[in-house]
N, C-alpha and C positions, 0 to 999 in steps of 0.2 A: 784058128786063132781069132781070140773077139779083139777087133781093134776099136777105140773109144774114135770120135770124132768130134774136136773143137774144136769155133772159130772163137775169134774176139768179136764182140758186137760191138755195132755202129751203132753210136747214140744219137736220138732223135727229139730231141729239144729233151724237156727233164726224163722219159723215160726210156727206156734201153729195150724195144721191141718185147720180145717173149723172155726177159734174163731180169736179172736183180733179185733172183731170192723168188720172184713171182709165182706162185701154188701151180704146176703145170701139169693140169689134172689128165685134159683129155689123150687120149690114146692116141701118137698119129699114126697117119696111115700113109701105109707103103705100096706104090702102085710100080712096078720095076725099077728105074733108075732113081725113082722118086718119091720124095715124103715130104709131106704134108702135116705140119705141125701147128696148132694155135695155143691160146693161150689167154685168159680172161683178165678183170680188174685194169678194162681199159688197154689190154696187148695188143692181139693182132692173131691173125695169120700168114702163113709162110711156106713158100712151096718151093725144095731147095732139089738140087738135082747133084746124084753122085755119080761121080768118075773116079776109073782107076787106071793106071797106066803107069807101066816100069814098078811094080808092088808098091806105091803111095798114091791117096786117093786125094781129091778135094772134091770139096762143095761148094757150088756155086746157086745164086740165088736165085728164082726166075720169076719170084716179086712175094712182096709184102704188102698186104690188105689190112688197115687196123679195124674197117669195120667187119672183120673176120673172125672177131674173137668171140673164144665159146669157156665159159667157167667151169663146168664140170658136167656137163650136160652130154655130153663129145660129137661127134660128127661122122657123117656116109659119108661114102663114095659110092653112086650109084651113078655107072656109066662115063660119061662125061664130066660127072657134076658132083659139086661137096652140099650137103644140108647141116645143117646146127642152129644152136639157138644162140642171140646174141648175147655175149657176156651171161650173164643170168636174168636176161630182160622177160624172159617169155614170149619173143617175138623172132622167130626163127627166121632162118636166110636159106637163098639156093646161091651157089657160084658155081662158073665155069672151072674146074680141076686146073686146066692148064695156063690159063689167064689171071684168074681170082675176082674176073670183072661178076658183078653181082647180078643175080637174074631177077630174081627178087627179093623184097624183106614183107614179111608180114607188119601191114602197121596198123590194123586195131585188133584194139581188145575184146578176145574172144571170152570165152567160159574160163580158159587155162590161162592162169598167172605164175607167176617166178619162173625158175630153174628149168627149162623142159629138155630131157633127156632124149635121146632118140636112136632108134633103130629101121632097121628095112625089110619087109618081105613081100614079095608077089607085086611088088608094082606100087604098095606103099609102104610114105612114115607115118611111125606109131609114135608120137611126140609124148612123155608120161609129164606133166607139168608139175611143179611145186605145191598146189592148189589141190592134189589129187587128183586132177582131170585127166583123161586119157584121150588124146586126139588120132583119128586114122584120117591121112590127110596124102590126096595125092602125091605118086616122090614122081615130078615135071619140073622142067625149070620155066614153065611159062607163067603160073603164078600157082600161090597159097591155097589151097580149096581143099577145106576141111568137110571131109563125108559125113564123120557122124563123131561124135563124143559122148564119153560117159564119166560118172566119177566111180574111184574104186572105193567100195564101202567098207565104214568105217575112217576114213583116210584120216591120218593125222601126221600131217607138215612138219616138216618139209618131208616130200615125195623125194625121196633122190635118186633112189635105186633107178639102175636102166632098164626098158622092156627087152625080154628078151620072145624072140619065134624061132619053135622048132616043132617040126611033125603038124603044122597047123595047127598048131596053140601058142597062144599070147601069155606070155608066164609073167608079173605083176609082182611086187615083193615091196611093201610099208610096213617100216616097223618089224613086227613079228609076223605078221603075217603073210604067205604066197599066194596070190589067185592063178587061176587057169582060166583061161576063155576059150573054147573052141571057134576059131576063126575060121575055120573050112566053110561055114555058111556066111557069109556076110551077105 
């Protein structure tokens, strides 16, 4: 049996966390008792923990980050730690999973502008920006360090689609068309 789960949200001066109608794009992520949801256009994110006990459950909060908000770009979990990019700034974030205390923000501007999407494989994120830039960028939460980038050819804006890895290829999708990259050599 699929049971729904709602609270009422707490309002925080004009805006209402991750609710009011808000595009609530990215995907969260469930790590056993727990899920991790954000939410762009200035929300936040939010990392709530579920209990059950006598057959009704609640959720309770175990904090709210608003410099945690990701617009449709969505966010890892890798390990300890969440990656995304802010709101749709092009400047991605590491936080602790369990805290939401922030490890770092990426704060200048690289090659890769807007929207950066992201995904994980083998030790890195593959950030796909707005801009068509493609970034392979350590996944650490000690800082930012971007290995190498490239743009995908022809690209035309906005890049939204997310990178996907599987079999040691980096699969790339603008518009009409799909790249492949074999990533087994890096």
């Amino acid at each position: 049996m699929l049971t729904a789960i709602t609270r009422k949200p707490r309002s925080t001066g004009k805006s209402r966390r991750n609710t009011d109608r808000t595009a609530n794009c990215p995907t969260p992520i469930v790590q056993g008792d727990y899920i991790f949801a954000t939410a762009g256009y200035g929300r936040g994110g939010t990392l709530l923990k579920l209990t059950a006990a006598g057959g009704k459950f609640s959720v309770a909060e175990q904090y709210y980050q608003h410099d945690l908000r990701n617009r449709h770009g969505g966010v890892v979990l890798v390990g300890d730690y969440i990656y995304g990019d802010r709101d749709d700034s092009g400047f991605p974030w590491c936080a602790e999973w369990k805290t939401g205390k922030i490890r770092w923000k990426k704060d200048k501007r690289t090659e890769g502008e807007g929207s950066a999407a992201v995904t994980y494989a083998d030790g890195h994120l593959y950030f796909q920006y707005q801009n068509g830039i493609v970034a392979l960028v350590k996944a650490t939460p000690e800082a930012y360090t971007e290995v190498s980038t490239f743009r995908i050819p022809n690209a035309a804006p906005p890049c939204w689609s997310h990178p996907v890895v599987v079999g040691g290829k980096l699969y790339i999708r603008n518009q009409d068309a799909l790249w492949c990259y074999d990533i087994t050599r890096r």
